[in-house]
C-alpha positions as CSV (number, residue, x, y, z in Angstrom):
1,X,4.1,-13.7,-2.2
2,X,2.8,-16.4,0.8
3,X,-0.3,-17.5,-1.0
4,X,-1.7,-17.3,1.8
5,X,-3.1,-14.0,4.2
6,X,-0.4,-12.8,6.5
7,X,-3.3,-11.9,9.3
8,X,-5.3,-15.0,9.3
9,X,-3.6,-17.6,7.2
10,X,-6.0,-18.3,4.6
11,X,-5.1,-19.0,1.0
12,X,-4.9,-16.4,-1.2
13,X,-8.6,-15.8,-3.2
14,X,-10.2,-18.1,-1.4
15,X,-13.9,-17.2,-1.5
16,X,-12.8,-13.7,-2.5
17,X,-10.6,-12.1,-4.9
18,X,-8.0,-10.6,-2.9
19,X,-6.6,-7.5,-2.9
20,X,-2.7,-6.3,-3.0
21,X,-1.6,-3.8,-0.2
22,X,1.8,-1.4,-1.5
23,X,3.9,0.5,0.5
24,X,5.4,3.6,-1.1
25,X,7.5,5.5,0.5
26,X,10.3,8.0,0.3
27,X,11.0,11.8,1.2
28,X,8.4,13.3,-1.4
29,X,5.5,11.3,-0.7
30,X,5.7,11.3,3.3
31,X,6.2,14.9,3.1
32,X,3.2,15.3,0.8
33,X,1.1,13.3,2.9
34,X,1.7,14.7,6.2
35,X,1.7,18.1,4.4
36,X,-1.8,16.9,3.5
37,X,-2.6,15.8,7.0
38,X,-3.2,12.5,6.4
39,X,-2.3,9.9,9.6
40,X,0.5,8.0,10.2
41,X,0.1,5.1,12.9
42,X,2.1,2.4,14.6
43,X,4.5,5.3,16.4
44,X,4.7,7.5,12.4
45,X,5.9,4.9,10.4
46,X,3.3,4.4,8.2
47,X,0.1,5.6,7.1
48,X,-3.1,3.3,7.1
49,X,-4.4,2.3,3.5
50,X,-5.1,5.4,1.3
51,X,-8.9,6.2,0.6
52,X,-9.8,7.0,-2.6
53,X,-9.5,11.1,-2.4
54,X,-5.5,10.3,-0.8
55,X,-4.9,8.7,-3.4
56,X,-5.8,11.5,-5.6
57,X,-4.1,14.5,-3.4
58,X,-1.1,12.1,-3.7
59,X,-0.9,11.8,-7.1
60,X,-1.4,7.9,-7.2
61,X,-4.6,8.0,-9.0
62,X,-3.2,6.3,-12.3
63,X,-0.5,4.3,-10.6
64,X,-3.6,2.7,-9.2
65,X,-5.5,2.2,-11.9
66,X,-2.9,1.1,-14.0
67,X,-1.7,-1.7,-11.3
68,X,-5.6,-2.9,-10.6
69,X,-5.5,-3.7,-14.5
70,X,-2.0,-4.6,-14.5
71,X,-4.0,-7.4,-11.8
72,X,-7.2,-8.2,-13.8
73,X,-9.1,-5.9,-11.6
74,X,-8.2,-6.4,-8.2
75,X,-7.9,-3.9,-6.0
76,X,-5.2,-1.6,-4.9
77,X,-4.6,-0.3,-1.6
78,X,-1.5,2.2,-1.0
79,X,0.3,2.9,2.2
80,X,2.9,5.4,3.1
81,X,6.0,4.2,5.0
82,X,8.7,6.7,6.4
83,X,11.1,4.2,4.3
84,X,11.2,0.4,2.7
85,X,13.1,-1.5,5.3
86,X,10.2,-0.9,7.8
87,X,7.4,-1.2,4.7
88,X,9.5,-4.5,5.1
89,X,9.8,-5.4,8.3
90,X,5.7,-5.0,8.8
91,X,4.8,-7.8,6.5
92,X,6.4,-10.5,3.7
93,X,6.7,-8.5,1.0
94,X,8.2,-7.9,-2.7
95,X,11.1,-5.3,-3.0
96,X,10.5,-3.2,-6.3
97,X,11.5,0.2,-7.7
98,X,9.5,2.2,-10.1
């Protein structure tokens, strides 16, 4: 969205491909993950990026795939966020329903 790293400032893909970080969240999924005992931080409100085997309890497996390809390749990381306004509030982001 910034071209440029929120944490250090440094344009995007510069002397790496960079990656995209997604927040999903909703009812379902934060029960599912905490169901599945996976960790929520920063006071519960969201989970730290997905590893590969959360992905796939979560169901995200070919959301993922899909969305690297969608990106020629990059990767994907997913996090869980009790809801979007603080999956908003964390970082700049990109609003989108699908």
């Amino acid at each position: 969205m910034t071209g440029r790293s929120h944490d250090k400032g440094t344009p995007f893909d510069e002397g790496r491909t960079s990656d995209y970080d997604i927040a999903v969240s909703g009812d379902s999924v934060v029960d599912a993950a905490r169901a599945r005992g996976i960790e929520f931080r920063s006071s519960g409100r969201n989970t730290p990026p997905l590893s590969d085997d959360q992905v796939a309890e979560l169901g995200l497996t070919e959301l993922r795939d899909r969305l690297s390809a969608q990106a020629g390749g990059r990767n994907i990381n997913f996090m869980v966020y009790r809801n979007m306004d603080e999956a908003l509030a964390a970082k700049p982001s990109i609003r989108n329903w699908f």
